[in-house]
mmCIF entry with sequence, helices, sheets and N, C-alpha, C, O atoms, coordinates in Angstrom:
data_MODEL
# 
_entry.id   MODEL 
# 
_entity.id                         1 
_entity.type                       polymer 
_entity.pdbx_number_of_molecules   1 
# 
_entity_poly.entity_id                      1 
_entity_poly.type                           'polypeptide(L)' 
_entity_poly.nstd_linkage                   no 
_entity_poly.nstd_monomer                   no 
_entity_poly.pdbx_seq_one_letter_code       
;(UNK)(UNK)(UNK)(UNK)(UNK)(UNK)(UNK)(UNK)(UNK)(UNK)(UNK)(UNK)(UNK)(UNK)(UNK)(UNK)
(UNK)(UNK)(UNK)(UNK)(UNK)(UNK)(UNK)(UNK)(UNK)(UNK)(UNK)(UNK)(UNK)(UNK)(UNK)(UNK)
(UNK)(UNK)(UNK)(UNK)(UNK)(UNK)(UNK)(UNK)(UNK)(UNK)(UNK)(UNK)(UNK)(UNK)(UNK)(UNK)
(UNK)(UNK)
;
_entity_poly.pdbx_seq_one_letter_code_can   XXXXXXXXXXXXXXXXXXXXXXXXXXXXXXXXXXXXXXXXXXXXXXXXXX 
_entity_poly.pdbx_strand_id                 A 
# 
loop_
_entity_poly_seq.entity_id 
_entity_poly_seq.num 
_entity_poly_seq.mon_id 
_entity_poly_seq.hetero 
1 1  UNK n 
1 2  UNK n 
1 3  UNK n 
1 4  UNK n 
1 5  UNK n 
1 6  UNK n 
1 7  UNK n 
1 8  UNK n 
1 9  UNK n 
1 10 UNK n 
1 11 UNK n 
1 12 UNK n 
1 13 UNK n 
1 14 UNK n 
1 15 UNK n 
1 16 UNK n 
1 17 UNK n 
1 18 UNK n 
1 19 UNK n 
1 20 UNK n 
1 21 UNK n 
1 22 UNK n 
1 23 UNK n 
1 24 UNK n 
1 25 UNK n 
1 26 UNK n 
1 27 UNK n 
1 28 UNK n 
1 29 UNK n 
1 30 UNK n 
1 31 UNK n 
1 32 UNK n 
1 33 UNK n 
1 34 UNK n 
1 35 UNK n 
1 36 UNK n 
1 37 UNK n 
1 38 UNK n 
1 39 UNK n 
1 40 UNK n 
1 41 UNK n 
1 42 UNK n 
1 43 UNK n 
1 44 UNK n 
1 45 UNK n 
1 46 UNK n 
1 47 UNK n 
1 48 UNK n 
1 49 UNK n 
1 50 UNK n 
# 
_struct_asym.id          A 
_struct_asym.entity_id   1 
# 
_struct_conf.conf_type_id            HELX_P 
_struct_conf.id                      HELX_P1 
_struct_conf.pdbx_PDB_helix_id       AA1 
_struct_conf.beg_label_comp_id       UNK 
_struct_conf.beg_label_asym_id       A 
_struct_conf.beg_label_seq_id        2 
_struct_conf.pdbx_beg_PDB_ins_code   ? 
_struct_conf.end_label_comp_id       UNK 
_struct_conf.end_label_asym_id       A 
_struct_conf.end_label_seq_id        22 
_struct_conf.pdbx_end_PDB_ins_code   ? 
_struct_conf.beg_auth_comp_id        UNK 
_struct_conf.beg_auth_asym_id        A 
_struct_conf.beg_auth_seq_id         2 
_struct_conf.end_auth_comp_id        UNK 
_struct_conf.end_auth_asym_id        A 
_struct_conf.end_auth_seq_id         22 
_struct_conf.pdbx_PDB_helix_class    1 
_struct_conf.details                 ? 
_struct_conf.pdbx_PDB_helix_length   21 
# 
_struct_conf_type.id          HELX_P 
_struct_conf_type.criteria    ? 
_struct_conf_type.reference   ? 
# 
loop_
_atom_site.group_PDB 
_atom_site.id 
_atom_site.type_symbol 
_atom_site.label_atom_id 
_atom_site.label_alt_id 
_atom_site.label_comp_id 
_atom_site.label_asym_id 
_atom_site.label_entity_id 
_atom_site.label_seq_id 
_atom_site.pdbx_PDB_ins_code 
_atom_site.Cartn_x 
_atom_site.Cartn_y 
_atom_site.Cartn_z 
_atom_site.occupancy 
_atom_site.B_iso_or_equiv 
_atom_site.pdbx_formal_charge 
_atom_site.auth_seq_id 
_atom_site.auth_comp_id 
_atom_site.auth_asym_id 
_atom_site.auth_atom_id 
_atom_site.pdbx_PDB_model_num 
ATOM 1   N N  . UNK A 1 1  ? 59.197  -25.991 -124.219 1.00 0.00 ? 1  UNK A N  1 
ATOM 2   C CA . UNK A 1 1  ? 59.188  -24.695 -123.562 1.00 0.00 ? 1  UNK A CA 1 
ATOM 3   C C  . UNK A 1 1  ? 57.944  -23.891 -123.925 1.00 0.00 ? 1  UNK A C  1 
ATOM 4   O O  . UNK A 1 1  ? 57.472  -23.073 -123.135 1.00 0.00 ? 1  UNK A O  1 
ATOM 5   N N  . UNK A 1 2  ? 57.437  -24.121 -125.079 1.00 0.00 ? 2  UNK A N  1 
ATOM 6   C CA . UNK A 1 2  ? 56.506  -23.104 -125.489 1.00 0.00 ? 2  UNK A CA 1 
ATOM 7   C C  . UNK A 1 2  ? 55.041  -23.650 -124.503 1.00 0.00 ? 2  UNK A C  1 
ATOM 8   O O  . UNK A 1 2  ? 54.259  -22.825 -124.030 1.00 0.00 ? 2  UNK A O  1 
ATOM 9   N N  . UNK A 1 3  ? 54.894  -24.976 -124.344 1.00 0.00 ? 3  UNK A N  1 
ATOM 10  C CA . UNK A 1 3  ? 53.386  -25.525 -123.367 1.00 0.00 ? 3  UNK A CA 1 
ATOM 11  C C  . UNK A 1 3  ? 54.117  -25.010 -121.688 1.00 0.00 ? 3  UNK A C  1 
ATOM 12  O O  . UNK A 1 3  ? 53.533  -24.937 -120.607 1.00 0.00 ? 3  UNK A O  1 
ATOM 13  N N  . UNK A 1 4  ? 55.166  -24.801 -121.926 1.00 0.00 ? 4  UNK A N  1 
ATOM 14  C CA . UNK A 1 4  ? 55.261  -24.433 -120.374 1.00 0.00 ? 4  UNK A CA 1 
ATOM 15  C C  . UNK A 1 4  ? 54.558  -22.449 -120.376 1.00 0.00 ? 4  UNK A C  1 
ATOM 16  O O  . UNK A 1 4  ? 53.999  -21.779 -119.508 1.00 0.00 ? 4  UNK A O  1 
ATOM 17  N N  . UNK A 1 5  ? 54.919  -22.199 -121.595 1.00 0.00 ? 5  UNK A N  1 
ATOM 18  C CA . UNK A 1 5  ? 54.323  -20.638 -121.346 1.00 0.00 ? 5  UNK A CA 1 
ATOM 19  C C  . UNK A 1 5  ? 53.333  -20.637 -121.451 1.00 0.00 ? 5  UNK A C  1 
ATOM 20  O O  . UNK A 1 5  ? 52.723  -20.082 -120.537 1.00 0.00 ? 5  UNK A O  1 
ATOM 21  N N  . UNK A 1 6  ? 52.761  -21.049 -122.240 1.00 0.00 ? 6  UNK A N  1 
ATOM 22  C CA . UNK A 1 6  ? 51.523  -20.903 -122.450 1.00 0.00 ? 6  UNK A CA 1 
ATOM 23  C C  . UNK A 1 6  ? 50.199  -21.676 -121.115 1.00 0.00 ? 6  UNK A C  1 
ATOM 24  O O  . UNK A 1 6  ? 49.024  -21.429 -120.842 1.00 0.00 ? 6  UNK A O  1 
ATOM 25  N N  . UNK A 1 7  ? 51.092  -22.522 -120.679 1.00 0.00 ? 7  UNK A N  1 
ATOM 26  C CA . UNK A 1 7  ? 50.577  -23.022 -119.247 1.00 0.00 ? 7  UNK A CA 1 
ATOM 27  C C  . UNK A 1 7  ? 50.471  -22.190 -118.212 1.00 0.00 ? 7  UNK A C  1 
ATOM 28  O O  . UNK A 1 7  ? 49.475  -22.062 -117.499 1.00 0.00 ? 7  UNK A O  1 
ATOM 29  N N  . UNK A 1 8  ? 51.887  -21.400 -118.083 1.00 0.00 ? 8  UNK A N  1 
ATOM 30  C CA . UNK A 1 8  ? 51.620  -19.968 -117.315 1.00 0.00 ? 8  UNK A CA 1 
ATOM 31  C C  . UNK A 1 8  ? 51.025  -18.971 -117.560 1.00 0.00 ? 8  UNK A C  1 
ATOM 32  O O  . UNK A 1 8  ? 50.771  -18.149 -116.680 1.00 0.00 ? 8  UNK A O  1 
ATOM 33  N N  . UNK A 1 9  ? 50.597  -18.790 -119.062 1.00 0.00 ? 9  UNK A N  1 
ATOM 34  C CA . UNK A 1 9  ? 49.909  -17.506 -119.462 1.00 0.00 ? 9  UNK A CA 1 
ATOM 35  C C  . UNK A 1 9  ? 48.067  -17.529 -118.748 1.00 0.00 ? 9  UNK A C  1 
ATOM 36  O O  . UNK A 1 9  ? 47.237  -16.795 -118.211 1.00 0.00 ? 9  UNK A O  1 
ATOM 37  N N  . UNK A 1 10 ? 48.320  -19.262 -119.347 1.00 0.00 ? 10 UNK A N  1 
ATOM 38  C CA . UNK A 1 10 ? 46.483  -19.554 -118.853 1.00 0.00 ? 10 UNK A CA 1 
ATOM 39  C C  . UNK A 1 10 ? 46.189  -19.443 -117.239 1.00 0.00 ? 10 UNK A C  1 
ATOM 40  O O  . UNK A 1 10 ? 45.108  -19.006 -116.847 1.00 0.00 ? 10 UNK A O  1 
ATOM 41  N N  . UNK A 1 11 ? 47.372  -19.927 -116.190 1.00 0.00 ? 11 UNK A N  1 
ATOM 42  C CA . UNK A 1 11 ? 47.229  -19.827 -114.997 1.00 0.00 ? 11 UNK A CA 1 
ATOM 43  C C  . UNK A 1 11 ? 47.176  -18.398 -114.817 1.00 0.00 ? 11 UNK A C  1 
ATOM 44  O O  . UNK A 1 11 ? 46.294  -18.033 -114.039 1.00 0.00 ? 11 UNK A O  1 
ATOM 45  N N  . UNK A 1 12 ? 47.584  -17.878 -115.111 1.00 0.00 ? 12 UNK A N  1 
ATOM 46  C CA . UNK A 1 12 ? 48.057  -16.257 -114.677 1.00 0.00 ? 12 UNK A CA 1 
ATOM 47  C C  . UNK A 1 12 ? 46.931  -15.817 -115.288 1.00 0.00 ? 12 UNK A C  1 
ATOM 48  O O  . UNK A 1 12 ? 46.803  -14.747 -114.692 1.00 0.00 ? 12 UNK A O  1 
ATOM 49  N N  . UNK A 1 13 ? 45.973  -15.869 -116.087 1.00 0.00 ? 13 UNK A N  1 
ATOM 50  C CA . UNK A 1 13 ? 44.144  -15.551 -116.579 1.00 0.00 ? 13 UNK A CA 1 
ATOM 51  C C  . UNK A 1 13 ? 43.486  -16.263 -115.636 1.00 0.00 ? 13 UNK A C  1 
ATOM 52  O O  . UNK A 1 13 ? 43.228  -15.501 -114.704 1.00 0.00 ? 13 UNK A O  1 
ATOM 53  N N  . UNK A 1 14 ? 43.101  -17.325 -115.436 1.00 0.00 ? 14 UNK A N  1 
ATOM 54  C CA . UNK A 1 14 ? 42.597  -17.708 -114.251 1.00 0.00 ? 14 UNK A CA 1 
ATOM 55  C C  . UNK A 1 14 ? 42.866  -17.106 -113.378 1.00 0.00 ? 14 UNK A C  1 
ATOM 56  O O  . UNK A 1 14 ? 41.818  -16.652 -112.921 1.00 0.00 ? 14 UNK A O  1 
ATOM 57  N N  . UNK A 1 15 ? 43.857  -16.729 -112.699 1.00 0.00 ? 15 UNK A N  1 
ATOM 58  C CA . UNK A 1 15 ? 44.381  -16.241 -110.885 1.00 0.00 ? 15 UNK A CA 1 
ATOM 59  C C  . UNK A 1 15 ? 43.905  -14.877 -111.226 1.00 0.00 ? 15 UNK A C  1 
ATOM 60  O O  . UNK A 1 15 ? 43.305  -14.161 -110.424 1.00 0.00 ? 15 UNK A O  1 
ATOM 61  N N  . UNK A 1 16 ? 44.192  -14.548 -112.441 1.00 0.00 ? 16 UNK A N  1 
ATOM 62  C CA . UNK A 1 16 ? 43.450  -13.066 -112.213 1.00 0.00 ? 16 UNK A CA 1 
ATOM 63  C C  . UNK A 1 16 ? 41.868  -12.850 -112.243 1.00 0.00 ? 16 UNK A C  1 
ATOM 64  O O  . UNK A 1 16 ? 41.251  -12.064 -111.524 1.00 0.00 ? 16 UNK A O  1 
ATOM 65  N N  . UNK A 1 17 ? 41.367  -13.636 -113.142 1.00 0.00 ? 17 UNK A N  1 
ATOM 66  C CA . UNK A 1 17 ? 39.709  -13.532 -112.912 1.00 0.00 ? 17 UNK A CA 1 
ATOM 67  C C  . UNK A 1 17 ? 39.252  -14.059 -111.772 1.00 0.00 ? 17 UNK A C  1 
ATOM 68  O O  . UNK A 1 17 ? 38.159  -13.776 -111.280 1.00 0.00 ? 17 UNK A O  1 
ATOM 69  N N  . UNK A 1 18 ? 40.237  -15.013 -111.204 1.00 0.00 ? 18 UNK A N  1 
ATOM 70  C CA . UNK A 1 18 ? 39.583  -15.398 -109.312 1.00 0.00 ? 18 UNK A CA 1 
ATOM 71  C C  . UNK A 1 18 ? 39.770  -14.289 -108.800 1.00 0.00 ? 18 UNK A C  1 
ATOM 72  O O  . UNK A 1 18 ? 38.689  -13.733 -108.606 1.00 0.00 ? 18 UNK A O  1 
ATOM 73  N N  . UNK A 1 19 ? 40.863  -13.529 -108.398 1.00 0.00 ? 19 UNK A N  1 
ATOM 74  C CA . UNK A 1 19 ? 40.848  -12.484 -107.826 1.00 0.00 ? 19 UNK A CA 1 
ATOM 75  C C  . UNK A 1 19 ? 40.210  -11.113 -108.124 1.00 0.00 ? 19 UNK A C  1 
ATOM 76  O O  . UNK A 1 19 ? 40.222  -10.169 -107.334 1.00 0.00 ? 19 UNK A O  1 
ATOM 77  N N  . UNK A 1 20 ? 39.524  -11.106 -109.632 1.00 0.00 ? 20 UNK A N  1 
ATOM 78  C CA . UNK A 1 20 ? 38.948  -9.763  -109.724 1.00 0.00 ? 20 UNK A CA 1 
ATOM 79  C C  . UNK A 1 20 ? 37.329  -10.623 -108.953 1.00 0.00 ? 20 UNK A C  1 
ATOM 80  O O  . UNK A 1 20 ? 36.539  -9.775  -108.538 1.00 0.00 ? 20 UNK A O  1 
ATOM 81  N N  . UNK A 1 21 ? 37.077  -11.396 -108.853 1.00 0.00 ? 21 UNK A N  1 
ATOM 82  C CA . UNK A 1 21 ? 35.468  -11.826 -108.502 1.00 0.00 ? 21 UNK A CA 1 
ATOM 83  C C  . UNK A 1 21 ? 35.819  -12.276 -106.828 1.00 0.00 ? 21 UNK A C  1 
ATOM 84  O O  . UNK A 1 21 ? 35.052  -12.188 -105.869 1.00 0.00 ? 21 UNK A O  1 
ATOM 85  N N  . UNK A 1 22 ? 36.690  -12.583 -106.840 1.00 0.00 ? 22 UNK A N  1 
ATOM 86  C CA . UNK A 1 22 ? 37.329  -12.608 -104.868 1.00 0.00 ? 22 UNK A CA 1 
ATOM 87  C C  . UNK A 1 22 ? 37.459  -11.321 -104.335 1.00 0.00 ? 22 UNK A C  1 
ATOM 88  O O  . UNK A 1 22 ? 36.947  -11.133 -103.232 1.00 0.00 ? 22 UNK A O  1 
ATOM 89  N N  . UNK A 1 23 ? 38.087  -10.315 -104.934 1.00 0.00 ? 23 UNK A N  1 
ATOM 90  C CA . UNK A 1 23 ? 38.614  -8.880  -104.077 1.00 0.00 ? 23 UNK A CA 1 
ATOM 91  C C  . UNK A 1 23 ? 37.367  -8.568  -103.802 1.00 0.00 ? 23 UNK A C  1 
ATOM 92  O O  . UNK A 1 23 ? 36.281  -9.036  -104.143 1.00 0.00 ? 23 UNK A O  1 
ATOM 93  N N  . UNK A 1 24 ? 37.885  -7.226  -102.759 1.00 0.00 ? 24 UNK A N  1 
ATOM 94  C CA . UNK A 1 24 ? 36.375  -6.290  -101.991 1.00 0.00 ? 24 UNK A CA 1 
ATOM 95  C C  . UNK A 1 24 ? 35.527  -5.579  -103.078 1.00 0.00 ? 24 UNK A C  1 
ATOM 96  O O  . UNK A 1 24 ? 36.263  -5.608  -104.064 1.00 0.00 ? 24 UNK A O  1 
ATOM 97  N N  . UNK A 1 25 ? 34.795  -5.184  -103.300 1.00 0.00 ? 25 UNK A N  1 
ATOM 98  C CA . UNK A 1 25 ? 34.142  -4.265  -104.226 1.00 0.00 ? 25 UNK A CA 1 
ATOM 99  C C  . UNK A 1 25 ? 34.355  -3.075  -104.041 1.00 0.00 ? 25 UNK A C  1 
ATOM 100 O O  . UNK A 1 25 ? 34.030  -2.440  -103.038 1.00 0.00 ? 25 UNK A O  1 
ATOM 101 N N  . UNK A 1 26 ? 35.066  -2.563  -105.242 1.00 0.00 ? 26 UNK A N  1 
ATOM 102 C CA . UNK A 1 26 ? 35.945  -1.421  -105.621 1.00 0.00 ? 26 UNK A CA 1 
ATOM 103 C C  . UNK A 1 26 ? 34.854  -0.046  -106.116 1.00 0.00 ? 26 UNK A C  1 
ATOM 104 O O  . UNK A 1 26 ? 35.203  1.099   -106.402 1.00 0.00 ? 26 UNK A O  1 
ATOM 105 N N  . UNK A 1 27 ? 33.321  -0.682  -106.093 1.00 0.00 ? 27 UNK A N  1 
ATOM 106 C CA . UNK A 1 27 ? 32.430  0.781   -106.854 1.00 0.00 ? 27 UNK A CA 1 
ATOM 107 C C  . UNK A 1 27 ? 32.367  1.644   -105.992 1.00 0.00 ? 27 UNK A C  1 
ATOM 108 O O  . UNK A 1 27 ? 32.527  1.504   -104.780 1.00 0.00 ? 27 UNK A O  1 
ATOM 109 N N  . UNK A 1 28 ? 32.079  2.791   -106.710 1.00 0.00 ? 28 UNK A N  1 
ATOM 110 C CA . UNK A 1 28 ? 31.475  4.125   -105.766 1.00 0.00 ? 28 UNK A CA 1 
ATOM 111 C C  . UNK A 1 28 ? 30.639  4.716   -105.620 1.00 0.00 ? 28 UNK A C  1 
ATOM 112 O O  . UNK A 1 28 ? 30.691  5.945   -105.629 1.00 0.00 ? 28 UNK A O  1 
ATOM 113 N N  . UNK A 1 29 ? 29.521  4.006   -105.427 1.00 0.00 ? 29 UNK A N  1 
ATOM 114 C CA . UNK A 1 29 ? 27.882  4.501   -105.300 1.00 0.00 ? 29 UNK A CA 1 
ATOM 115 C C  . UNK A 1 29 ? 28.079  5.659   -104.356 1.00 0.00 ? 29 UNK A C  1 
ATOM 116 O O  . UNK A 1 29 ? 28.983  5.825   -103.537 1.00 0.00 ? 29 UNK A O  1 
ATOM 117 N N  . UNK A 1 30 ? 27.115  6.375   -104.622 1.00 0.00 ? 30 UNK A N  1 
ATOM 118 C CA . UNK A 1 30 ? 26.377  7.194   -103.493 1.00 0.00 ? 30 UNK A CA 1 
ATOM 119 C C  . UNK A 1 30 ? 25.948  6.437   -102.157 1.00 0.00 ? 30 UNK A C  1 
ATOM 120 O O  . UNK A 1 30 ? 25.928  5.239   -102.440 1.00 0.00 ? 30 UNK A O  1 
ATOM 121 N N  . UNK A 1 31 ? 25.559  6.645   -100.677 1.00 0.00 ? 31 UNK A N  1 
ATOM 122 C CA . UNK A 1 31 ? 25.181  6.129   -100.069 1.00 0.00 ? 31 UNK A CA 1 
ATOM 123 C C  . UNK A 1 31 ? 23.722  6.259   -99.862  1.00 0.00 ? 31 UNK A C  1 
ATOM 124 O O  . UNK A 1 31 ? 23.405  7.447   -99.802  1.00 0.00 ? 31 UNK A O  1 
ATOM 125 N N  . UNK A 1 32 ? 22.860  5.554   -99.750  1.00 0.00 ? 32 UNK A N  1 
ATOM 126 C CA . UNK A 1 32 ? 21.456  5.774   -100.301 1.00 0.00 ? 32 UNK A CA 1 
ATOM 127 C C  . UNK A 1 32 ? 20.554  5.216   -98.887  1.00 0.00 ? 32 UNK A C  1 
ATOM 128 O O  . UNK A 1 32 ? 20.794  4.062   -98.532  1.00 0.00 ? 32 UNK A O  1 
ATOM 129 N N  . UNK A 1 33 ? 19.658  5.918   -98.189  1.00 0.00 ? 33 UNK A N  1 
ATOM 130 C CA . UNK A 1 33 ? 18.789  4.881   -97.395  1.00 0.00 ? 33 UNK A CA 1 
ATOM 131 C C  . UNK A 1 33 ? 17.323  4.891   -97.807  1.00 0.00 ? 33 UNK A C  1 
ATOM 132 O O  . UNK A 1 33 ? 17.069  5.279   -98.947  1.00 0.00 ? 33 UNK A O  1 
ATOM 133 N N  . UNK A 1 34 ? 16.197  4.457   -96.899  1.00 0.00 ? 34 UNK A N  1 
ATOM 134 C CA . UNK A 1 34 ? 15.200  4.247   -97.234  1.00 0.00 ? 34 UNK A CA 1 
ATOM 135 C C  . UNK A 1 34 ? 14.928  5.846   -98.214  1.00 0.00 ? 34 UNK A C  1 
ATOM 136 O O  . UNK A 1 34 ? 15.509  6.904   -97.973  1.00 0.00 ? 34 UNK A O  1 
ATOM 137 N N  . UNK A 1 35 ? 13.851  5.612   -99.375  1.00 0.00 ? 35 UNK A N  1 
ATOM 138 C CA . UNK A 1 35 ? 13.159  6.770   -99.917  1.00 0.00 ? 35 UNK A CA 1 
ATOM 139 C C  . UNK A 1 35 ? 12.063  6.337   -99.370  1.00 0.00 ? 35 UNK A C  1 
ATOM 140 O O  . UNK A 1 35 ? 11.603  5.227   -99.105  1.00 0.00 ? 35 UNK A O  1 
ATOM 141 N N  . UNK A 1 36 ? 11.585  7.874   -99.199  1.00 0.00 ? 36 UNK A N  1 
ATOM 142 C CA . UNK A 1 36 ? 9.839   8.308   -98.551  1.00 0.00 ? 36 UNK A CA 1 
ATOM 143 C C  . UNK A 1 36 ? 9.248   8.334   -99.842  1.00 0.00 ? 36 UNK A C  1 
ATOM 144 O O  . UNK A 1 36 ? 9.634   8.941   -100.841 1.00 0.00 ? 36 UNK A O  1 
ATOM 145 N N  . UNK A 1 37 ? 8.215   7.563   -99.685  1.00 0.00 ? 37 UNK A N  1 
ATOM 146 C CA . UNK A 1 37 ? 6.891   7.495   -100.955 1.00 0.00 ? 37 UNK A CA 1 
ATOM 147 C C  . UNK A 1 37 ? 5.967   8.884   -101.319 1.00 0.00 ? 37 UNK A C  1 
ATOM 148 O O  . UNK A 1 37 ? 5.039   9.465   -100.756 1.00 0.00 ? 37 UNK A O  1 
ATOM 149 N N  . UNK A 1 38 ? 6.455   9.014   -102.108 1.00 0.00 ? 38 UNK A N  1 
ATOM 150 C CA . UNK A 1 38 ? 6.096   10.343  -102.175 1.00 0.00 ? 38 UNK A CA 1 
ATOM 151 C C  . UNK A 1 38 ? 4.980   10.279  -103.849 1.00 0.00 ? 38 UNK A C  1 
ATOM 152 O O  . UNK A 1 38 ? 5.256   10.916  -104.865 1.00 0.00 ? 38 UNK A O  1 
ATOM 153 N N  . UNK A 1 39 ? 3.900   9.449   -103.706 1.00 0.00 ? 39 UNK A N  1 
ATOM 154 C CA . UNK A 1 39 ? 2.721   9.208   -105.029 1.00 0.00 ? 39 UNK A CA 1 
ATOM 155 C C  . UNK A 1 39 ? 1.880   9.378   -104.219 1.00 0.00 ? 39 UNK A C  1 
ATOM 156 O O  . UNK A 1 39 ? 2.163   9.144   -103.044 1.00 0.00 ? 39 UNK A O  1 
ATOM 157 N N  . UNK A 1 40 ? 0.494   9.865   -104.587 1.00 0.00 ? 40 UNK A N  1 
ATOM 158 C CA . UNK A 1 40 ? -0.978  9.266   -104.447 1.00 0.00 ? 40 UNK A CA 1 
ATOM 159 C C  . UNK A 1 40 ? -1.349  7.838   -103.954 1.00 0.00 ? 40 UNK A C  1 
ATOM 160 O O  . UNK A 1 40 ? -0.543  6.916   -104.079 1.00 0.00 ? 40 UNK A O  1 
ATOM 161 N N  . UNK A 1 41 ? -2.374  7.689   -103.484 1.00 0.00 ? 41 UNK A N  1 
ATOM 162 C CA . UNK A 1 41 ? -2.594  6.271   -102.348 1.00 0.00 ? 41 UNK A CA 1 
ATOM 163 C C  . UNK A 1 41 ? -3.513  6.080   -103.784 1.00 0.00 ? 41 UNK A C  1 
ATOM 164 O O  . UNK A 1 41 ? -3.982  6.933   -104.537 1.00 0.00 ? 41 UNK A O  1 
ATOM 165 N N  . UNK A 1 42 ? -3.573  4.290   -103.839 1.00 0.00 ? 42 UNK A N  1 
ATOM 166 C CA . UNK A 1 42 ? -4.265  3.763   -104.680 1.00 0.00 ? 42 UNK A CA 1 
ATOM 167 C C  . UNK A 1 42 ? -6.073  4.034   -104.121 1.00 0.00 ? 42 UNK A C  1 
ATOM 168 O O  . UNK A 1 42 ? -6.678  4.026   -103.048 1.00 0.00 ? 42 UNK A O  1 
ATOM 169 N N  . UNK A 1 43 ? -6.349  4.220   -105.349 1.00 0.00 ? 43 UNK A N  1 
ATOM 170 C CA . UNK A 1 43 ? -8.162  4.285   -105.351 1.00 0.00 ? 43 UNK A CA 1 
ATOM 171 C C  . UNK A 1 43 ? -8.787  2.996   -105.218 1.00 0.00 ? 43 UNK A C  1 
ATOM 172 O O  . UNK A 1 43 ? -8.406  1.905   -105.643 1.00 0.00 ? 43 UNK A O  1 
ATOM 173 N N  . UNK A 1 44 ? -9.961  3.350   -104.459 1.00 0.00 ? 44 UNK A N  1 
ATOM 174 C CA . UNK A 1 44 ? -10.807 2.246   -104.043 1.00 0.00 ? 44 UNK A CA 1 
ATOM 175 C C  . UNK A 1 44 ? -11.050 1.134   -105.690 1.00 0.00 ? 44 UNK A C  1 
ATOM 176 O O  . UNK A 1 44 ? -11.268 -0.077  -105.730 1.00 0.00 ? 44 UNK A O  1 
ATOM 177 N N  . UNK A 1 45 ? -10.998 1.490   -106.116 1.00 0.00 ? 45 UNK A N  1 
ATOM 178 C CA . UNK A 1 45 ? -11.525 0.736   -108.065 1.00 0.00 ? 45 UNK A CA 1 
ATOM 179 C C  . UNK A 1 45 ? -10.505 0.231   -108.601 1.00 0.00 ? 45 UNK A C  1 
ATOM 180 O O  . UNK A 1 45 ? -9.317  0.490   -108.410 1.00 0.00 ? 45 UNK A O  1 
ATOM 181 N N  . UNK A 1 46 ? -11.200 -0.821  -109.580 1.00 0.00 ? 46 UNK A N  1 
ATOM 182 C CA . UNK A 1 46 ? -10.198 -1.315  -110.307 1.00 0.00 ? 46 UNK A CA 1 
ATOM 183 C C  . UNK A 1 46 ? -10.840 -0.756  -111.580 1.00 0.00 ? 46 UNK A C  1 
ATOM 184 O O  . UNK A 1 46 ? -12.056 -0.731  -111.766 1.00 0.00 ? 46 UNK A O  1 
ATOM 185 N N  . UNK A 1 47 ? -9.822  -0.264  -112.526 1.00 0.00 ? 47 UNK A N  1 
ATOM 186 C CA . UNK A 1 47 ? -9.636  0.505   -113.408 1.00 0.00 ? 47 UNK A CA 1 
ATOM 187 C C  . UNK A 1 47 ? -10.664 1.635   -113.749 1.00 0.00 ? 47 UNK A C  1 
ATOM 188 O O  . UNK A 1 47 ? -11.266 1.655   -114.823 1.00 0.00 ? 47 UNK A O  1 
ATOM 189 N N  . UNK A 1 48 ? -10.775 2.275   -113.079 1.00 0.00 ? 48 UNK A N  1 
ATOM 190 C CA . UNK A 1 48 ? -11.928 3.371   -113.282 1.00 0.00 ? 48 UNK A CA 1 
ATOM 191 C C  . UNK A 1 48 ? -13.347 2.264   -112.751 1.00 0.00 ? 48 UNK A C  1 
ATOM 192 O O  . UNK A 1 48 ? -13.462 2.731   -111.618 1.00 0.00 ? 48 UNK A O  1 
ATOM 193 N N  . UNK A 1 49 ? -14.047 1.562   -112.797 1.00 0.00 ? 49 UNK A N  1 
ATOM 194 C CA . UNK A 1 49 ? -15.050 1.031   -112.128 1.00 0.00 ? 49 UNK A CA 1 
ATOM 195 C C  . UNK A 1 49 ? -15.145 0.561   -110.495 1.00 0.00 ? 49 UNK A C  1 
ATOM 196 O O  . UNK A 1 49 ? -14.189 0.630   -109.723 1.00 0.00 ? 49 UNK A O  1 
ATOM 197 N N  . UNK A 1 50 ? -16.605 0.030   -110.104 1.00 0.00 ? 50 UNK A N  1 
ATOM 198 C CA . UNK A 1 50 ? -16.342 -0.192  -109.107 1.00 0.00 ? 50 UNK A CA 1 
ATOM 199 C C  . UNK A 1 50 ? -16.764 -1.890  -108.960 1.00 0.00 ? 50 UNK A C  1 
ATOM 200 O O  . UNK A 1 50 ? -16.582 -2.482  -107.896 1.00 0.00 ? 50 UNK A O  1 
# 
């Protein structure tokens, strides 16, 4: 009796880590679209020279 529980304990850890990496994604980001570039345009030089 005791390999039968412990057989169910391990199935029942498995079925649950399939289903936490199977279900929909539960986060709650912000909704985000493109950002506008908002820096200085690169200079003609590479590192201060020309």
């Amino acid at each position: 009796m005791k390999l039968m529980e412990m057989l169910k304990r391990m199935m029942q850890y498995l079925s649950d880590g399939a289903a936490n990496i199977f279900s929909p994604n539960r986060d709650n980001y912000p909704a985000t679209g493109a950002q506008p570039f908002s820096d200085d345009p690169p200079s003609d030089t590479i590192h201060g020279t020309k």
